[in-house]
Backbone as a printed PyTorch tensor [residue, N CA C, xyz], in Angstrom:
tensor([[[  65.3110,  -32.4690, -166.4370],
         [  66.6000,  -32.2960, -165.8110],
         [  67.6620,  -32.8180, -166.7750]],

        [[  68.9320,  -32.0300, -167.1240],
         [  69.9920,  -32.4460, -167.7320],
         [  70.9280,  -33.3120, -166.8040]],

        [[  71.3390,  -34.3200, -167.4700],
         [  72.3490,  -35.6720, -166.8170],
         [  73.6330,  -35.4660, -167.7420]],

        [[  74.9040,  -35.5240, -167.1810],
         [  75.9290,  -36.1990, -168.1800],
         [  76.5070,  -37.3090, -167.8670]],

        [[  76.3380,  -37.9120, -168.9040],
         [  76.6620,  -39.6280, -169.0550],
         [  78.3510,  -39.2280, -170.2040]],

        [[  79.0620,  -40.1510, -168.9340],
         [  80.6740,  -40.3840, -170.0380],
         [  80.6730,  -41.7230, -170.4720]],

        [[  80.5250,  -41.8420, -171.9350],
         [  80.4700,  -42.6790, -172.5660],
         [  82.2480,  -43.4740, -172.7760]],

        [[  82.4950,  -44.2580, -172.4310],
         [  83.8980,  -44.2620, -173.0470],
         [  84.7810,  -43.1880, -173.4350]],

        [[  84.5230,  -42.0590, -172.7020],
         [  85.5970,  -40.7550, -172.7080],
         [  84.5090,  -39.4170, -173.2850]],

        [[  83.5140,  -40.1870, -174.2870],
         [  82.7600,  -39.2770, -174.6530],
         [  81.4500,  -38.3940, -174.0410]],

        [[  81.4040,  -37.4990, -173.9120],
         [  80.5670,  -37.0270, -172.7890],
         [  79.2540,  -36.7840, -173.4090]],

        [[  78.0870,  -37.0610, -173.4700],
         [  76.7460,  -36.6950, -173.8300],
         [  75.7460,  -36.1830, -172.6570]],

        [[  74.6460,  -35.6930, -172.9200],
         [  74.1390,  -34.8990, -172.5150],
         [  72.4620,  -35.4520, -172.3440]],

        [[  72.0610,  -35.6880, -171.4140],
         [  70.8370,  -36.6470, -171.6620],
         [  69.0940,  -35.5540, -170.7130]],

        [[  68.3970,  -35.3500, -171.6570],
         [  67.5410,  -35.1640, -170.7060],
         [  66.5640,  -36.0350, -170.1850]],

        [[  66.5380,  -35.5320, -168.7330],
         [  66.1930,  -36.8170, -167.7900],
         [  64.7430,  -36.5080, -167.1100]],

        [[  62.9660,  -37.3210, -166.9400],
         [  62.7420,  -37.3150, -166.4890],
         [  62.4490,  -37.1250, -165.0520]],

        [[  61.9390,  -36.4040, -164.2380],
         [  61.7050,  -36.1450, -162.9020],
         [  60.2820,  -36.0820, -162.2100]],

        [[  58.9380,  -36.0330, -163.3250],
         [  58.3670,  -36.4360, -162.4970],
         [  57.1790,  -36.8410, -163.9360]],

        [[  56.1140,  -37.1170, -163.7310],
         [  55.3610,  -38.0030, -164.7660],
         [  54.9750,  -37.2180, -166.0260]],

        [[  55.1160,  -36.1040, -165.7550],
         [  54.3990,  -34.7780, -166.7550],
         [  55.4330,  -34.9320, -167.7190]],

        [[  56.9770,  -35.3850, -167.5930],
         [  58.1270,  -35.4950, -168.5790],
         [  57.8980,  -36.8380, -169.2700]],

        [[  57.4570,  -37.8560, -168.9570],
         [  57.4540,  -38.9980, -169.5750],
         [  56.7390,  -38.7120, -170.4600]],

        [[  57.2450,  -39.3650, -171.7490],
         [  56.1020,  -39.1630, -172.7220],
         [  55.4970,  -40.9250, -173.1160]],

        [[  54.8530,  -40.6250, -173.9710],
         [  53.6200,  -41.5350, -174.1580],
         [  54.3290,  -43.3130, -174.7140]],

        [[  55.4940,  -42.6410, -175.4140],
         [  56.3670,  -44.2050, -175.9390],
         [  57.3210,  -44.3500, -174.6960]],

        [[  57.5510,  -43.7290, -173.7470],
         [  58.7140,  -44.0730, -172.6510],
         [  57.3750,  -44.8750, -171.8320]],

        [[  56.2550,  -44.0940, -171.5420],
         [  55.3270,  -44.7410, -170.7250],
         [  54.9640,  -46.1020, -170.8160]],

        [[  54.8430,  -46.6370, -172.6250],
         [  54.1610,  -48.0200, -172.8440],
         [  55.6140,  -48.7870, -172.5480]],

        [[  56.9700,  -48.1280, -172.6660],
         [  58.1460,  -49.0600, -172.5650],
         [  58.7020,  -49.3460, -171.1280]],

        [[  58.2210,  -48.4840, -170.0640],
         [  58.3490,  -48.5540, -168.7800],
         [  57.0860,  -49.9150, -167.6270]],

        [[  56.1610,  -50.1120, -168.6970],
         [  55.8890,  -51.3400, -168.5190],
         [  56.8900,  -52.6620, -168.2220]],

        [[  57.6040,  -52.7110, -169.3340],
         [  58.4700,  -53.8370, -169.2000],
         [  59.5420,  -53.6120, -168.8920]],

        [[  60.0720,  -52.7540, -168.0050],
         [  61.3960,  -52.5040, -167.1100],
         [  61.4030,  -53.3960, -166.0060]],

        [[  62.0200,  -54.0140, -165.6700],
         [  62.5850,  -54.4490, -164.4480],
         [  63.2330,  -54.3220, -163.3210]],

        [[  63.8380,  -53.5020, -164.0180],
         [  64.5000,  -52.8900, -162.8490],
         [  65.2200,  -51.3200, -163.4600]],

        [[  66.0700,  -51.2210, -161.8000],
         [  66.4220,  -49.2440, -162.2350],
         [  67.8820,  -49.2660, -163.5870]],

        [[  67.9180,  -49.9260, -163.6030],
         [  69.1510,  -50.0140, -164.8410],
         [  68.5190,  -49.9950, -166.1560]],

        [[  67.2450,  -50.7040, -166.1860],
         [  66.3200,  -50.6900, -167.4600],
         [  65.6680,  -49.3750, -167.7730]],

        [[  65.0930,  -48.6480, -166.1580],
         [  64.4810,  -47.4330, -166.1380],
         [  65.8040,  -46.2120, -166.7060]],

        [[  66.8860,  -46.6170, -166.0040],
         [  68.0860,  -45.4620, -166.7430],
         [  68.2270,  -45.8210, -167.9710]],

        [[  68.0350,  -46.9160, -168.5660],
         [  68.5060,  -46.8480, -170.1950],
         [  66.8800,  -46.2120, -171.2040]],

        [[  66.1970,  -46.8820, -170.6540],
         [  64.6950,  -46.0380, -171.1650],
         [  65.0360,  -44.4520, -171.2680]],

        [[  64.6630,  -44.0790, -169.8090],
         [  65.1720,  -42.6140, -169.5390],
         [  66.3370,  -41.5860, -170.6420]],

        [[  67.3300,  -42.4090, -170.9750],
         [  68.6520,  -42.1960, -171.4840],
         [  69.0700,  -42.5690, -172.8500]],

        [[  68.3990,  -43.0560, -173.2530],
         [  68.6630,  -43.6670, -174.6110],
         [  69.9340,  -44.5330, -174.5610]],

        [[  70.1500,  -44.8330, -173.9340],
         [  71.5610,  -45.2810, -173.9930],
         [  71.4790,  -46.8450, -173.2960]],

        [[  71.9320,  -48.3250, -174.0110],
         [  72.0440,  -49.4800, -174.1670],
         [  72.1540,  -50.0350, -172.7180]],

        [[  71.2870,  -50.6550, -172.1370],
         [  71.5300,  -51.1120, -170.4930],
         [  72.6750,  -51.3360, -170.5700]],

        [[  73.4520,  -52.7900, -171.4700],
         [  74.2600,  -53.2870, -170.7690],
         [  76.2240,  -52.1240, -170.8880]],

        [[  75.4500,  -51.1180, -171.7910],
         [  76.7490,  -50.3310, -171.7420],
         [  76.2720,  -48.9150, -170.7690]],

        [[  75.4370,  -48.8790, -170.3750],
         [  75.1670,  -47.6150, -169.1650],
         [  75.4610,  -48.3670, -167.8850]],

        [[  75.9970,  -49.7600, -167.8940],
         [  76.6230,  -50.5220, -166.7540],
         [  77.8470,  -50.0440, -166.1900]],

        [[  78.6690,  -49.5690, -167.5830],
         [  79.8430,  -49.2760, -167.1670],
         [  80.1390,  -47.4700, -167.8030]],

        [[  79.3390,  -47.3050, -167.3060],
         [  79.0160,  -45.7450, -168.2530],
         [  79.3710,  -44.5620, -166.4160]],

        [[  80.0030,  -43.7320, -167.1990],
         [  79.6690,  -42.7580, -165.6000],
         [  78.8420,  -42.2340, -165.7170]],

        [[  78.0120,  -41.8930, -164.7140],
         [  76.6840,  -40.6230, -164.7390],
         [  77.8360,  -39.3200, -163.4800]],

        [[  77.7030,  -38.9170, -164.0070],
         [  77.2860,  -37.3390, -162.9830],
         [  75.8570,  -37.6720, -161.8760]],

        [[  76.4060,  -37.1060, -160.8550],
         [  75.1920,  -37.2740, -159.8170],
         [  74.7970,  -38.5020, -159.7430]],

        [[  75.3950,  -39.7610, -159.7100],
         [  74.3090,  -41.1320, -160.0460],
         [  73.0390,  -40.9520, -158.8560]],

        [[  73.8590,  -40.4290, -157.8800],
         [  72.5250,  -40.6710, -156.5830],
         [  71.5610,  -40.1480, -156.8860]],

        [[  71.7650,  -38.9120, -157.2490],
         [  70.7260,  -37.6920, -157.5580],
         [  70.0540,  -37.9980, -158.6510]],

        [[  70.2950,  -38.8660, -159.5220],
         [  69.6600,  -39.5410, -160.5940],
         [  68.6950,  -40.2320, -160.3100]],

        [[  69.0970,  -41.1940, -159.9040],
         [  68.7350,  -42.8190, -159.2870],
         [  67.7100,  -41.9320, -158.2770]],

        [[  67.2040,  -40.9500, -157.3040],
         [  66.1460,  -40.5240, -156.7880],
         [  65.4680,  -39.9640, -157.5790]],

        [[  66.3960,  -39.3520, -158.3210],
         [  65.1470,  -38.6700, -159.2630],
         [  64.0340,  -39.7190, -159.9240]],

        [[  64.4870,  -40.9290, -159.8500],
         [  63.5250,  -41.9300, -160.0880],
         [  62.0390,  -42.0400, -159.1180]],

        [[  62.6600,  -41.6460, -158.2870],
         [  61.6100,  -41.6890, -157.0170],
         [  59.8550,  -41.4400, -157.2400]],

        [[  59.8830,  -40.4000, -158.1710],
         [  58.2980,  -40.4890, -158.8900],
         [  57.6890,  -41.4070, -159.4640]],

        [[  58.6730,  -42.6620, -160.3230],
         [  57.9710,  -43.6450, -160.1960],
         [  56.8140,  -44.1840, -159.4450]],

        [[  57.3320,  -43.7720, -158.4580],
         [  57.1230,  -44.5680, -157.1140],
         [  55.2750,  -43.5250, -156.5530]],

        [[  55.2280,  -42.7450, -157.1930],
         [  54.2990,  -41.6480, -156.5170],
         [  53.1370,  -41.9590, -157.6200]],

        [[  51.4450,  -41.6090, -157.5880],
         [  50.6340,  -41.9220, -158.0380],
         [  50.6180,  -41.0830, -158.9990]],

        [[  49.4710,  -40.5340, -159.9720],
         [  49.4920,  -39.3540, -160.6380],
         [  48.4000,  -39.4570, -160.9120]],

        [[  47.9920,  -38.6180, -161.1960],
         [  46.5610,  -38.8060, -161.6530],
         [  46.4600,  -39.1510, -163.0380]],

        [[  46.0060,  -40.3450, -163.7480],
         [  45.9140,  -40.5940, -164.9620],
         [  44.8580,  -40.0740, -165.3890]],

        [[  43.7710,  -40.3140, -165.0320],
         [  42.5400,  -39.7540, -165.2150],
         [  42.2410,  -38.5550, -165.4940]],

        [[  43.0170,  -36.9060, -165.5650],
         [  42.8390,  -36.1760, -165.8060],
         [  43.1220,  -36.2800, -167.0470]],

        [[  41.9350,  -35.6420, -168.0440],
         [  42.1890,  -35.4580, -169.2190],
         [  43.0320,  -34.3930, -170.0460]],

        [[  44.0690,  -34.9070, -170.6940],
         [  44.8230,  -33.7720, -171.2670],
         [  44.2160,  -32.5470, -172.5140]],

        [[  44.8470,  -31.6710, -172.5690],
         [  44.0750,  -30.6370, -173.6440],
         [  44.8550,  -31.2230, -175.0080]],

        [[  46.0790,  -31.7710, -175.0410],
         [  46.3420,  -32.3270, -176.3520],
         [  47.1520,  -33.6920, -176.1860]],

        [[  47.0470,  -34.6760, -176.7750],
         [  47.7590,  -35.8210, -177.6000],
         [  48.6830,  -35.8450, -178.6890]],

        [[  50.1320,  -35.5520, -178.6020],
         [  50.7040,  -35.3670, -180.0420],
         [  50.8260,  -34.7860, -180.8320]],

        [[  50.0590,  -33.4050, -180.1000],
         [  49.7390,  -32.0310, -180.8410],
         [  48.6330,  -31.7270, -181.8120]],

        [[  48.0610,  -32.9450, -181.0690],
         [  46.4650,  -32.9100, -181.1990],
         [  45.2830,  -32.5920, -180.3900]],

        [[  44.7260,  -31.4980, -180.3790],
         [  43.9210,  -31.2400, -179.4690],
         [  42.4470,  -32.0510, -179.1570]],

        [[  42.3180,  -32.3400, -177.8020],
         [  41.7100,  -33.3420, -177.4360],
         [  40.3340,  -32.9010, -177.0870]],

        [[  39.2950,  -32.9660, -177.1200],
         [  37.9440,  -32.0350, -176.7330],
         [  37.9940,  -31.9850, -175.7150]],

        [[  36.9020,  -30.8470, -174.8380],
         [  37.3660,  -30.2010, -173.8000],
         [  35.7440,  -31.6280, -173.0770]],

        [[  34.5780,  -32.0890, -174.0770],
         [  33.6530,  -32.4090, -174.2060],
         [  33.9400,  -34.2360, -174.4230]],

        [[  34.1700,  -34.9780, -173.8660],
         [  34.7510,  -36.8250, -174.5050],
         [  33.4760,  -37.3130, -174.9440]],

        [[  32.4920,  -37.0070, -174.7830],
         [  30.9430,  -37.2290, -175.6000],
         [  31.4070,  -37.7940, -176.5740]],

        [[  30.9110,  -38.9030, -177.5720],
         [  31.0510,  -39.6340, -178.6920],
         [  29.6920,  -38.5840, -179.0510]],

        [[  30.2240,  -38.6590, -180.5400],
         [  29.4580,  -37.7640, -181.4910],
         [  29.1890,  -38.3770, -182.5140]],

        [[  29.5010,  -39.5260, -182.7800],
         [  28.5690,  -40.2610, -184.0960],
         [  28.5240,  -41.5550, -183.4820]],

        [[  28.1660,  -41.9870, -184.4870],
         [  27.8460,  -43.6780, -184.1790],
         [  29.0010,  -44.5400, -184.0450]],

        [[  30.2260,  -44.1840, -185.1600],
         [  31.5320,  -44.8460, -185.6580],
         [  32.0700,  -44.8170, -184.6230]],

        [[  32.2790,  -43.3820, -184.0780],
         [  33.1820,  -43.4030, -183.2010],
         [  33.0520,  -44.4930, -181.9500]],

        [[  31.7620,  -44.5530, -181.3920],
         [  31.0860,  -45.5320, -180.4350],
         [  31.6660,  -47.0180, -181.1820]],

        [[  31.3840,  -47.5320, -182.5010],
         [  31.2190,  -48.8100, -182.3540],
         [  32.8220,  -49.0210, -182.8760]],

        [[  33.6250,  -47.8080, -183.2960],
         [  35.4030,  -48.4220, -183.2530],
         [  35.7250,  -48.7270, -181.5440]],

        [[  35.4420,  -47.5860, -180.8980],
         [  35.7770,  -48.1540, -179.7050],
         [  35.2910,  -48.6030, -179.3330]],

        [[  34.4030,  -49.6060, -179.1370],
         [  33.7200,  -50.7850, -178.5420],
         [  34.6590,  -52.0050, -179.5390]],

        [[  34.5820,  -52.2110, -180.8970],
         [  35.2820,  -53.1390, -181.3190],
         [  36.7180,  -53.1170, -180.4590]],

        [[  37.5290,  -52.0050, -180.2550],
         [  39.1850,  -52.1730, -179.6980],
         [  38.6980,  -52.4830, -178.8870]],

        [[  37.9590,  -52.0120, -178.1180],
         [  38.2260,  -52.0380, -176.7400],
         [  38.3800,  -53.6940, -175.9030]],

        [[  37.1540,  -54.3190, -177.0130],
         [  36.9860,  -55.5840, -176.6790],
         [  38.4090,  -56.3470, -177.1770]],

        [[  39.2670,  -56.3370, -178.0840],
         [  40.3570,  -56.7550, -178.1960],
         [  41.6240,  -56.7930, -177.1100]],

        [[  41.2760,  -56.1180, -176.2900],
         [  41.6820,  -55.4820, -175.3130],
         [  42.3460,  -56.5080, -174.2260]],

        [[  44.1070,  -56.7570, -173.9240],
         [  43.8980,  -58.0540, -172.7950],
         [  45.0830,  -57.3800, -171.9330]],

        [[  45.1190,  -58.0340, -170.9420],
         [  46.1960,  -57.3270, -169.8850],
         [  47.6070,  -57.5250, -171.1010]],

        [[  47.9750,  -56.4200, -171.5480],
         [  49.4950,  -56.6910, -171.9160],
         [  49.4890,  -55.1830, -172.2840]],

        [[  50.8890,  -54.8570, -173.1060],
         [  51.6200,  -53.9400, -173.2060],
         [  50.9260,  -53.4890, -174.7310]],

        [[  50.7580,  -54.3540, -175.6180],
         [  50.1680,  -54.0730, -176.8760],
         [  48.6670,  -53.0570, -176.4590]],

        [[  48.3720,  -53.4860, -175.7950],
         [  46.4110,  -53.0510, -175.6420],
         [  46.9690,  -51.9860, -174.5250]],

        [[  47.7900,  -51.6640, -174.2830],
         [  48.1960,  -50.6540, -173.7180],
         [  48.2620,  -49.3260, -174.5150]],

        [[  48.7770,  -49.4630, -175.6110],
         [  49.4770,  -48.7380, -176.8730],
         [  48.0600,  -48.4860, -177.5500]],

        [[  47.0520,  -48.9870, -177.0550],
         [  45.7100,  -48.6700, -177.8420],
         [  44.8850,  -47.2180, -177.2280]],

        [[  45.0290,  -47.2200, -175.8950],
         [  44.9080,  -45.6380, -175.7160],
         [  45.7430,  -44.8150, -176.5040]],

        [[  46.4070,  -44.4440, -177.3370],
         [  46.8970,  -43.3750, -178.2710],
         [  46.1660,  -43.6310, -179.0010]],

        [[  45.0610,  -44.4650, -179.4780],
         [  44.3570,  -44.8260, -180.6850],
         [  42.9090,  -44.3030, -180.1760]],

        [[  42.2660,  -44.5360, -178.8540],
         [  41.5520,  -44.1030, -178.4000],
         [  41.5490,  -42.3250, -178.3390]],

        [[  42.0380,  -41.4760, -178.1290],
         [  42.7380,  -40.6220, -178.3670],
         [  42.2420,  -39.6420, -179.5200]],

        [[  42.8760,  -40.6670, -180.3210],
         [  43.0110,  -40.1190, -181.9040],
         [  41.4710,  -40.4540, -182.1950]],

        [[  40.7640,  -41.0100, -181.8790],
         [  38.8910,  -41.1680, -182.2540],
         [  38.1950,  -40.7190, -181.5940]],

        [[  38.6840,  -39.7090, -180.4450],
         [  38.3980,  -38.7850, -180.1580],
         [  38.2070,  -36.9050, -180.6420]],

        [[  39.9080,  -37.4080, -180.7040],
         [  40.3670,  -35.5430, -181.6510],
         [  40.3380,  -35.8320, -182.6620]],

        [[  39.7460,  -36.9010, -183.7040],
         [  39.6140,  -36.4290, -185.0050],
         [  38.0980,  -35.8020, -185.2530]],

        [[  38.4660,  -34.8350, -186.0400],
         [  37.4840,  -33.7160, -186.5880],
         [  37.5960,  -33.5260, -187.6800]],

        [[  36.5710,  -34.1510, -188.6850],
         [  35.4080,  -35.0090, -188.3730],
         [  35.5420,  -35.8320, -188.4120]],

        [[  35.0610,  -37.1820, -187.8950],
         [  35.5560,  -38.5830, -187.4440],
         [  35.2910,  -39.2270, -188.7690]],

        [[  36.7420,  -39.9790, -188.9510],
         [  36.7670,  -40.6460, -189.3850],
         [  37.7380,  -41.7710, -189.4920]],

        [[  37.5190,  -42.8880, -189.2040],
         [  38.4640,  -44.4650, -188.9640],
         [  39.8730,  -43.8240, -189.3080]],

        [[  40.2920,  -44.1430, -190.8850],
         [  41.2950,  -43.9790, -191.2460],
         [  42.4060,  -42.8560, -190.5560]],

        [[  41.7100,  -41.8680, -190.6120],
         [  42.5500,  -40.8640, -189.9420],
         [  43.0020,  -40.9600, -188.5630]],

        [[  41.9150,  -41.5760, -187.7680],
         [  42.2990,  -41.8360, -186.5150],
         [  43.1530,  -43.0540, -186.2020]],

        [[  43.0900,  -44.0630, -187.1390],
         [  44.2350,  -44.7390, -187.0100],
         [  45.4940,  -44.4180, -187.4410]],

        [[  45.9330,  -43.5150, -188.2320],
         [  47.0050,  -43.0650, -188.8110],
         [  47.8780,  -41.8340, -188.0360]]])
């Protein structure tokens, strides 16, 4: 969905999330540490919390619900056909050994926070690389 935000007279043009399929993968790990809906509009918006304070939106209401999916489950668990414009196997079978014992090493690094969050895109990538190999999948 398109938003216009008047910046100090200047008018920009923001596209806006509406339901989870729009979020992408760096808004997702940064929507962790939002606090609140002023944090979620500057995520959303690119645009600096404490100056989208005094910023006009168009529609604020209609905005501010459009948040409302937050709020709704999604299915995470369905596996996507690509990552980043990387295609993801249709098959998640580990196919060598490496691949098994990189992700067992991350995985165990692994602690409730936002960092080990950011490690599924890495998981991911040691998946769709063809033919597996470390380097590439970390890169």
């Amino acid at each position: 969905m398109k938003i216009q935000i008047d910046l100090n007279g200047v008018k920009v043009e923001r596209n806006f999330p509406i339901r989870w399929e729009d979020v992408t993968f760096e808004q997702l790990i940064k929507l962790v540490q939002c606090k609140d809906d002023n944090e979620r509009l500057s995520l959303f918006t690119g645009v600096d919390a404490a100056t989208l304070k005094v910023a006009k939106i168009g529609n604020l209401e209609g905005v501010i619900t459009c948040l409302s999916f937050l709020t709704r489950e999604t299915d995470f668990f369905t596996v996507p056909t690509t990552c980043m414009g990387y295609d993801i196997p249709k098959n998640l079978a580990m196919e060598t050994i490496g691949q098994y014992q990189d992700l067992k090493l991350e995985a165990s690094t692994m602690i409730n926070d936002v960092q080990s969050f950011e490690k599924y895109a890495h998981f991911c990538a040691i998946f769709a690389c063809k033919p597996y190999d470390y380097a590439n999948a970390k890169s």
